[in-house]
N, C-alpha and C positions, 0 to 999 in steps of 0.2 A: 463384820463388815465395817467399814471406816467412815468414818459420818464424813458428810460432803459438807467440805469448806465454802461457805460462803464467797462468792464473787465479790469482792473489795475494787469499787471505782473510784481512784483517784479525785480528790474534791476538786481539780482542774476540770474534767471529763465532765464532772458534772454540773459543773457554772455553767463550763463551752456550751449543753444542753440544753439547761435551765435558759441560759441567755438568749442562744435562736429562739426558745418556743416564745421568752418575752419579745425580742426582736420580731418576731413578727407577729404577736399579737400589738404591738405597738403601732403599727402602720399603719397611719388614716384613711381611707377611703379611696383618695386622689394618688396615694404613695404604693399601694396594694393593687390602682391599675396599670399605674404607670410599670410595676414589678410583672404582673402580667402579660403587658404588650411588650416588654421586651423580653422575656420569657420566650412569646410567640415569636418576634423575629429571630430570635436565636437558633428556635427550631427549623425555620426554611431553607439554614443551609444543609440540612437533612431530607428534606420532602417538601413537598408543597401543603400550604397551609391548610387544604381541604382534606389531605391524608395525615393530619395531627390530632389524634384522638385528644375530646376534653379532658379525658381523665389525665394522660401524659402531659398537658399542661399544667391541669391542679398539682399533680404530684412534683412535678417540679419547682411549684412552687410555693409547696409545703402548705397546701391548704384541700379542703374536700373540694368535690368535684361541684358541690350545689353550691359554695362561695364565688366563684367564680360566674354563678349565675345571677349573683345579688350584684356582681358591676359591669356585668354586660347581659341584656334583658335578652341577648337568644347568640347563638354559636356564629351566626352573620355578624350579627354587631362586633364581637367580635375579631372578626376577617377582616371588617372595613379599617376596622382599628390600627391592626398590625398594618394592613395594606396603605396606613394613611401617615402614619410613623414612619415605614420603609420609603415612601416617598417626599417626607419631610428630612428624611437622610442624603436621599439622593440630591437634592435642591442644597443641602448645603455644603456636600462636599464639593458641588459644582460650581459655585459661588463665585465672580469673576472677582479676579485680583487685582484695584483699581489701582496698584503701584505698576504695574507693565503696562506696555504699548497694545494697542489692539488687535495685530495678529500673534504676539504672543500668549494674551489674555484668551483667545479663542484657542486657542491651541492648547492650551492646559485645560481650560473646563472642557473640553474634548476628552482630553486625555483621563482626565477623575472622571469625566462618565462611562467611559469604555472600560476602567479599572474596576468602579464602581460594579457595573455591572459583569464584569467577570467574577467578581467577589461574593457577589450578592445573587447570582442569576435564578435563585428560587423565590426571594423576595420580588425582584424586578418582574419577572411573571408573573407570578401572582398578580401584578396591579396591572399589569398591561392582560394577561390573557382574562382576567379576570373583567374588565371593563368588557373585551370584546366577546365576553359569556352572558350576555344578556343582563347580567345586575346591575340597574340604577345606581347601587350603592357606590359599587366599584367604580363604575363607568364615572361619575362624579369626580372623586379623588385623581383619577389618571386624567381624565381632563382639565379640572383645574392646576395638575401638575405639568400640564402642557402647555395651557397657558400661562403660568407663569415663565418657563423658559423660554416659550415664544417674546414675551414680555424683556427679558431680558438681552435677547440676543439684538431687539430692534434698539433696546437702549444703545446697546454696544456700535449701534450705525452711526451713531449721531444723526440722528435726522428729528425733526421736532414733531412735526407732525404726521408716518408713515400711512402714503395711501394704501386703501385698502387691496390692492394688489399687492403691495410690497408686506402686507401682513400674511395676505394667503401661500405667499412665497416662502416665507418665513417657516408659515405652519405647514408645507407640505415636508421642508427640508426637516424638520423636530421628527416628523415621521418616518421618515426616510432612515433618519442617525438610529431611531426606536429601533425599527424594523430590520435594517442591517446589521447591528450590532449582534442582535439577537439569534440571526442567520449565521453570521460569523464564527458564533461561539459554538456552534455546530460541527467544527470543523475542516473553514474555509482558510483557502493557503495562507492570503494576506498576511502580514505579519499587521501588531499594531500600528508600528511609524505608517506605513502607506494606505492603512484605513484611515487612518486620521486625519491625514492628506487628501484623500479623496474628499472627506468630508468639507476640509475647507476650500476646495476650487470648487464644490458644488453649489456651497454657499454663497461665496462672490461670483458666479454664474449664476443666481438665478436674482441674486440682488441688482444686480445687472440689467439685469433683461426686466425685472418687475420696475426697475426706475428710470427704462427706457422711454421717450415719447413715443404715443400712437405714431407709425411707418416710421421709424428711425433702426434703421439696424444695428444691431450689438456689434461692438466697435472690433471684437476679436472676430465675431462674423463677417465683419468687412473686411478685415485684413485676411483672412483664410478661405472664403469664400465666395465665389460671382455673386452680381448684385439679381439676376436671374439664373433660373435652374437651365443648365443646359438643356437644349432639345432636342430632341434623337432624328437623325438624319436618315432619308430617307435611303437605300439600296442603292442609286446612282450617285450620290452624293459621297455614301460613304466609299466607295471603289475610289482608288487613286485616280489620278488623269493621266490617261494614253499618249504617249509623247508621239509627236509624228514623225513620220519616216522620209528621211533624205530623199526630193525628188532628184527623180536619176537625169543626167542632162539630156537636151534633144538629141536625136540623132540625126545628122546630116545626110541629104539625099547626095548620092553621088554627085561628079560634076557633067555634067555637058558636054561632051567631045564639041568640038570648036568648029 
């Protein structure tokens, strides 16, 4: 029998090795979470973060499954994490571009958000369904990520001081863009251009209406609409009117013989 030749590795092969296991025992603390969380966002274009076993995150990131427990104190922690990164994503691709005009400026952070979340729609669940699953944690991040685009888009009014109806306007339509979007990618015919579109007549309708004075009507309200609701007339009313009929001439009595 033939003696077995030893496997001979290339002293390339084995730096390249050598070098990942130093490479990543080199990573501080802060570099080894940050490799994690995005680890984890990577994963969500796969499944949703709740169906990401820890161990397929340790393994990907070439460390045991109990390290990953030394920088984040429980598998929540986390979820907040990635869910708080995926939404510090989204905030800056959306970013408005203070070299354009302002319905161009809206119309592209439109646009990177629709994109955004066609790209990402496992992360972007994640922080939206995830707030609306009862977690504090989650519900936290989605909300302060809504406030700040709420925050944003009132910058984009110009207005110095926005009442507080022009903010709750604000914040319904943020919900609106969420939640349809989301609907959308289900889908629904629209193409992107005319979602988009929708989205900003719905905005200058209701900025509109929220910076309208008490009894002042919305100015397109007045041009397209009575200043009362019609009232519904009653059965006589509504029947046309009866034209009258030709009276027929008198008739003359004979004459008189003489």
């Amino acid at each position: 029998m033939a003696a077995a030749v030893p496997t001979q590795r290339s002293p390339g092969a084995t730096r390249g090795r050598a070098g990942a296991r130093g490479a990543r025992s080199r990573l501080d603390p802060g570099a080894r979470r940050e490799q994690l969380i995005e680890v984890g966002l990577s994963m969500l274009g796969e499944r949703a973060l709740d169906q990401v076993p820890v161990d397929d995150i340790a393994r990907a990131a070439g460390i045991s499954r109990g390290l990953l427990f030394h920088y984040f104190p429980t598998k929540r922690d986390f979820h907040v994490a990635v869910a708080q990164r995926a939404a510090d994503r989204l905030l800056e691709v959306t970013t408005p571009d203070p070299s354009v005009d302002e319905l161009t400026r809206l119309r592209v952070a439109l646009d990177a958000f629709v994109r955004y979340i066609e790209q990402n729609r496992a992360s972007y669940l994640a922080l939206v369904r995830g707030a609306a699953g009862a977690d504090p944690l989650l519900a936290e991040v989605h909300e302060s990520t809504r406030l700040r685009i709420v925050e944003r888009v009132l910058g984009q009014l110009d207005v110095a001081e926005p009442p507080a109806l022009l903010r709750l306007a604000v914040r319904g339509w943020v919900a609106m863009v969420e939640e349809v979007t989301v609907a959308w990618l289900d889908g629904w015919e629209p193409g992107r251009d005319a979602l988009i579109a929708m989205f900003e007549r719905a905005l200058r309708e209701l900025v509109a209406l929220a910076s309208a004075r008490p009894g002042e009507a919305h100015p397109q309200a007045q041009a397209h609409a009575p200043d009362q609701p019609p009232q519904p007339q009653s059965k006589a009313q509504a029947q046309p009117p009866r034209q009258a009929r030709p009276r027929r001439p008198a008739r003359r009595s004979p004459a008189a013989p003489a």
